[in-house]
C-alpha positions as CSV (number, residue, x, y, z in Angstrom):
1,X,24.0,7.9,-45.2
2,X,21.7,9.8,-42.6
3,X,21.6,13.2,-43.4
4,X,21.8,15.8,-40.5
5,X,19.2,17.4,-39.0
6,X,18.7,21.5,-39.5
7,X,18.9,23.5,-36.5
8,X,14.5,24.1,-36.6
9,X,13.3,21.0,-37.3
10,X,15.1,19.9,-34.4
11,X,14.0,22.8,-32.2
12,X,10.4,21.8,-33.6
13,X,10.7,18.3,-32.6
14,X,11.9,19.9,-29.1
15,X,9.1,21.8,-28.8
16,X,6.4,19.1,-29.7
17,X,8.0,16.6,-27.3
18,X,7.8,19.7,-24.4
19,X,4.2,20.1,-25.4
20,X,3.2,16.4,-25.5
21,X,4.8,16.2,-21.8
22,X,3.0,19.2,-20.4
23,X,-0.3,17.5,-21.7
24,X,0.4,14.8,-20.2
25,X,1.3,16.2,-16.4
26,X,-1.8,18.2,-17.0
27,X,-3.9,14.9,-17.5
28,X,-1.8,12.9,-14.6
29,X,-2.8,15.6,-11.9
30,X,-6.1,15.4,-13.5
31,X,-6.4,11.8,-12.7
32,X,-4.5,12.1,-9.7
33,X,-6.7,14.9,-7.5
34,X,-9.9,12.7,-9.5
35,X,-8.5,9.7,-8.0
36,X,-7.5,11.0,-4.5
37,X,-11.2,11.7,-4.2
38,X,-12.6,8.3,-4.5
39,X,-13.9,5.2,-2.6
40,X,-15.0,2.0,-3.5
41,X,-18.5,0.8,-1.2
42,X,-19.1,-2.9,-1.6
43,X,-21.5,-5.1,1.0
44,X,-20.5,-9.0,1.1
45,X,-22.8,-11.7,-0.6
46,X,-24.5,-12.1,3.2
47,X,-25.1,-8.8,3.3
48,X,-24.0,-8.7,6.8
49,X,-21.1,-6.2,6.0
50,X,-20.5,-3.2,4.4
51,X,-17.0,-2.0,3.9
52,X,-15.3,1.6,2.2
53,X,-12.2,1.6,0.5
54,X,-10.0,4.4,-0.3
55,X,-7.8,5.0,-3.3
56,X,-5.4,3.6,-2.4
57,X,-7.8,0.1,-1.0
58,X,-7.2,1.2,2.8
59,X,-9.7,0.2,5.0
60,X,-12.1,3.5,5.5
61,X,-15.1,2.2,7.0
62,X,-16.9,-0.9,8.2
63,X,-20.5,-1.6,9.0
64,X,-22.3,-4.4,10.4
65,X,-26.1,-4.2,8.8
66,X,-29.3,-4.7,10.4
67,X,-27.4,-6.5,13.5
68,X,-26.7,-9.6,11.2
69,X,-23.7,-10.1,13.1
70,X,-25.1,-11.5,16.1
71,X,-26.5,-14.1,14.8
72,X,-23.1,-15.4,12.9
73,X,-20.0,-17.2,14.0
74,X,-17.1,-15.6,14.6
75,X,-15.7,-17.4,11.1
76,X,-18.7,-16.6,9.1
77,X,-18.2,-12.9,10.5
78,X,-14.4,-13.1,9.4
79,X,-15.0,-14.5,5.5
80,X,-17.8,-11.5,4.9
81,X,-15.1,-9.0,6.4
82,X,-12.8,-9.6,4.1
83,X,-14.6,-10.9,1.0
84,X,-16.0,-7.7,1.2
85,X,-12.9,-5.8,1.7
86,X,-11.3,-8.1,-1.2
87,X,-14.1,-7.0,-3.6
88,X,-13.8,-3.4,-2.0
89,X,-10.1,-3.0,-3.0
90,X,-11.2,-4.9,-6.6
91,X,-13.5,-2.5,-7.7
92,X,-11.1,0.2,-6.1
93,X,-8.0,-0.9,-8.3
94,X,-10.2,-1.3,-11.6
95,X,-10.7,2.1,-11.2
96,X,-7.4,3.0,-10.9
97,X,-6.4,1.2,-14.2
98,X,-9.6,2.5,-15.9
99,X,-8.7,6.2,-15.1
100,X,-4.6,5.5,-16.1
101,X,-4.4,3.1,-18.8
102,X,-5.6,6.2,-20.9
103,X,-2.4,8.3,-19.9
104,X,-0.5,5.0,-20.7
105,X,-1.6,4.0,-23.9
106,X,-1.0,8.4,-24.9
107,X,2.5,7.9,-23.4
108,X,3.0,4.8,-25.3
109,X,2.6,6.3,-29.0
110,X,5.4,8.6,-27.9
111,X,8.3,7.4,-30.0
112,X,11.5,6.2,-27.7
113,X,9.1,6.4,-24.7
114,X,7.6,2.4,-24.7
115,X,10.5,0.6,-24.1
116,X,11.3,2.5,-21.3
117,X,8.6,1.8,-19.0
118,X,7.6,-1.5,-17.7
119,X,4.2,-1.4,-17.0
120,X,3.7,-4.8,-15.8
121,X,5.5,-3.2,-12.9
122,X,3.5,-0.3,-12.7
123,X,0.0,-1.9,-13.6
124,X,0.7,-5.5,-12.7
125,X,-0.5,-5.7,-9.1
126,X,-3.3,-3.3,-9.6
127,X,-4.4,-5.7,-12.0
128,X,-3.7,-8.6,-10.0
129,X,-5.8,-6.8,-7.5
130,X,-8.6,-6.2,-9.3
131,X,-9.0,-9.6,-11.0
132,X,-8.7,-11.3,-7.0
133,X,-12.0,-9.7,-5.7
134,X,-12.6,-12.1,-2.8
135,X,-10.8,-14.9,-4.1
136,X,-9.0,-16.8,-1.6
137,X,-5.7,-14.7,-2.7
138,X,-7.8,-11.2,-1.9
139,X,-7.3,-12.0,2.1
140,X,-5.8,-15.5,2.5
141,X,-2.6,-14.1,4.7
142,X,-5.4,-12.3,6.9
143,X,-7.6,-14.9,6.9
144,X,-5.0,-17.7,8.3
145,X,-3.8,-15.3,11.1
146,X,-7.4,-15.3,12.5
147,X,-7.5,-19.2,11.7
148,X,-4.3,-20.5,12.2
149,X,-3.9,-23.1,15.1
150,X,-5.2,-22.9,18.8
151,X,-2.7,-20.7,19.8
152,X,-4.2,-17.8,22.3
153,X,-4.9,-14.4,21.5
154,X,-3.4,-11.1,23.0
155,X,-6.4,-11.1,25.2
156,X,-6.1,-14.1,26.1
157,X,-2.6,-13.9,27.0
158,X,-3.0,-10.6,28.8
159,X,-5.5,-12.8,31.3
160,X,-2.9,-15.1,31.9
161,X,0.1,-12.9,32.5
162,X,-2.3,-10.9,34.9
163,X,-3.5,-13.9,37.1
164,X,0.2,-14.9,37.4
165,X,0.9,-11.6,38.5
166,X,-1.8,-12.2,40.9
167,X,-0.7,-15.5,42.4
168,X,2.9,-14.7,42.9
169,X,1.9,-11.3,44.4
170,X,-0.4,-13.1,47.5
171,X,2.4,-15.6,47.8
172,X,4.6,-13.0,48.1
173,X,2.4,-11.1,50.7
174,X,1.5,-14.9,52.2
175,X,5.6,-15.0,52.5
176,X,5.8,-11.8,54.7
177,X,2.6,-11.8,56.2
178,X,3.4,-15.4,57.9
């Protein structure tokens, strides 16, 4: 038979769970303005490209170095684009995990507190992330819109639309004029 618990040792066992929580909304906003802060700078293999990620992996910046560029095709250009934004947004998750998993693993040892969180959900695609790099998963859907098939590009279409503006205007004026 479980014996009941006496008014202070519950108030205690309040108290220390308060505590623990404040500690650990202290270390969160820690890790959170820490994390705000950063960027991940990665060049590709090549070394034609240079790209910044932010913390959350968002495109920041991109460089073309020592005008490597114009020398490449416009595919070659493409795969060191986004290998290095893949690797960019790998480093950038690691980080992420690195400067959490702490926090976790504290929040963890709480008792009642672990099988309340899934943190495959909450760590799961940062860590899919940051294992992918530049593997063909990092920027494959990006990577077979500027590949897929022959179809034209906006620019491309634009021209088009404008020249058949064109010809159906001067038959238009051909139509009046004659």
């Amino acid at each position: 038979m479980t014996q009941p618990m006496d008014r202070d040792s519950v108030l205690k066992q309040i108290e220390q769970a308060r505590a623990a929580l404040e500690e650990t909304q202290a270390a969160i906003e820690k890790v959170e303005s820490r994390m705000h802060a950063t960027s991940s700078k990665v060049r590709s293999r090549d070394r034609s490209v240079e790209v910044e990620v932010g913390a959350r992996g968002d495109l920041l910046k991109i460089r073309f170095l020592e005008n490597k560029y114009r020398t490449m095709s416009a595919n070659q250009l493409a795969d060191s684009v986004l290998e290095a934004i893949g690797n960019a947004r790998s480093r950038q998750a690691q980080q992420v995990i690195d400067a959490y998993k702490p926090i976790a693993d504290e929040i963890t040892e709480l008792p009642g507190i672990s099988d309340r969180i899934n943190w495959d959900g909450i760590f799961g695609p940062l860590e899919e992330t940051a294992k992918g790099g530049a593997s063909k998963n990092a920027g494959s859907r990006l990577h077979d819109e500027i590949h897929e098939d022959d179809e034209p590009s906006a620019s491309q279409l634009g021209a088009e639309q404008s020249s058949a503006k064109d010809r159906s205007s001067k038959k238009g004026r051909r139509g009046r004029d004659g």
